[in-house]
C-alpha positions as CSV (number, residue, x, y, z in Angstrom):
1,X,0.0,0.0,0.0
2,X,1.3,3.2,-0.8
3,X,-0.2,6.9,0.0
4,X,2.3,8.6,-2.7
5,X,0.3,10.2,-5.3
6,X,1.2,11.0,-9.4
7,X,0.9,14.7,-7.5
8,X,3.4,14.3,-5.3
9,X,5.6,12.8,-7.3
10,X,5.3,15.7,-9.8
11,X,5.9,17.7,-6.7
12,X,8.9,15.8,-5.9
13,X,10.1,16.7,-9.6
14,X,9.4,20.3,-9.7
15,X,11.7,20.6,-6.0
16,X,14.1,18.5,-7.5
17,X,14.2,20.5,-11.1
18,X,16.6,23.8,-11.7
19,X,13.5,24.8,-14.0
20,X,11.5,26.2,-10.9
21,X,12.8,29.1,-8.9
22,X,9.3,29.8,-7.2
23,X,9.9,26.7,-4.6
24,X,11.1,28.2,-0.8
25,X,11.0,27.1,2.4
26,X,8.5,29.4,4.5
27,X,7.9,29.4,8.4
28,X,4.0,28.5,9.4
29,X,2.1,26.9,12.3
30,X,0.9,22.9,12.4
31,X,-2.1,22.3,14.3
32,X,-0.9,25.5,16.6
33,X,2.4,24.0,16.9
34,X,5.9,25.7,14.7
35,X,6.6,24.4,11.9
36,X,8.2,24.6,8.2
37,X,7.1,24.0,4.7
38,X,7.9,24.1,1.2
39,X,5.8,26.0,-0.8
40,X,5.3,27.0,-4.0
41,X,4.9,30.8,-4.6
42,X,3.1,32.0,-7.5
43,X,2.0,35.6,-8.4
44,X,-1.9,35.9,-9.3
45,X,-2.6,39.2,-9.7
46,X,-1.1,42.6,-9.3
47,X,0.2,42.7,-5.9
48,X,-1.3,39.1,-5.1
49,X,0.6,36.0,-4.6
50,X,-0.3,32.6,-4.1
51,X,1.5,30.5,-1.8
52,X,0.7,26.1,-2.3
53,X,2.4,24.0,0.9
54,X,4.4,21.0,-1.2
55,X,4.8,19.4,1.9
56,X,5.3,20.5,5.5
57,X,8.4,18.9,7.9
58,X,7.4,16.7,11.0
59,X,7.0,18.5,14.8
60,X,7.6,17.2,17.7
61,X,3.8,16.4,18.4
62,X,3.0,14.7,15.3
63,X,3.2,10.9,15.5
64,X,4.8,9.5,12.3
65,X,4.2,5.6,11.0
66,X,5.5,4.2,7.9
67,X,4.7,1.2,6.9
68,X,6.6,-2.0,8.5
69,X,8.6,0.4,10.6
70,X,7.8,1.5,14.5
71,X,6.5,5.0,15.4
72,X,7.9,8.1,15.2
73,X,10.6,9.1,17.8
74,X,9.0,12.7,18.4
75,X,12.1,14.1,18.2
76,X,13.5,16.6,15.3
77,X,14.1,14.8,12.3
78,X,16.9,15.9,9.8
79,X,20.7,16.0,10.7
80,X,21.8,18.9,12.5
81,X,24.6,19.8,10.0
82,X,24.0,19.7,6.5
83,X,27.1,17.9,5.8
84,X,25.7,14.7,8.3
85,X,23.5,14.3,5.6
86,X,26.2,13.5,2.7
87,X,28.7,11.0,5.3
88,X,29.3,8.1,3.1
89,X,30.9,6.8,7.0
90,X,27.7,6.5,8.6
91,X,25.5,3.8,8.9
92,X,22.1,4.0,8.0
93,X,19.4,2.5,10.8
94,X,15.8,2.4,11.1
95,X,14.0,4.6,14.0
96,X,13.4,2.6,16.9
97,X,10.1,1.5,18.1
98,X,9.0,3.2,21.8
């Protein structure tokens, strides 16, 4: 079972793609709680812009499950320096169950 749809997949593209430079990451609330997203920002109209959440990063009270895995550890996700994310030294693990 999957929950991935051809729309977020073309989403996935268009982040992915040097073609759009309307894509940003923009500060906004989740269920009252802090949070970030990336949207798309579009003009509509003189003075008048659009702005679409693509998708909106996990906070701490969200409860996450995926599929065969356990639950989410409620903890920032992400590593803390971008260059963690590129170590070809680390070892890659699942999240463990509570």
């Amino acid at each position: 079972m999957s929950n991935i749809t051809p729309g977020h997949v073309r989403v996935f593209q268009a982040i992915r793609s040097q073609l759009y430079d309307n894509i940003t990451l923009a500060s906004c609330t989740v269920n009252n709680d802090p949070g970030v997203a990336i949207v798309m920002v579009d003009e509509v109209g003189e003075g008048n812009v659009a702005v679409m959440p693509l998708f909106v990063a996990i906070t701490p009270n969200m409860e996450i499950t995926f599929p065969g895995e356990g639950e989410s550890s409620g903890e920032s996700g992400g590593p803390k320096n971008a260059r963690e994310a590129f170590d070809a030294n680390k070892t890659i693990t699942s999240p463990s169950p509570r």
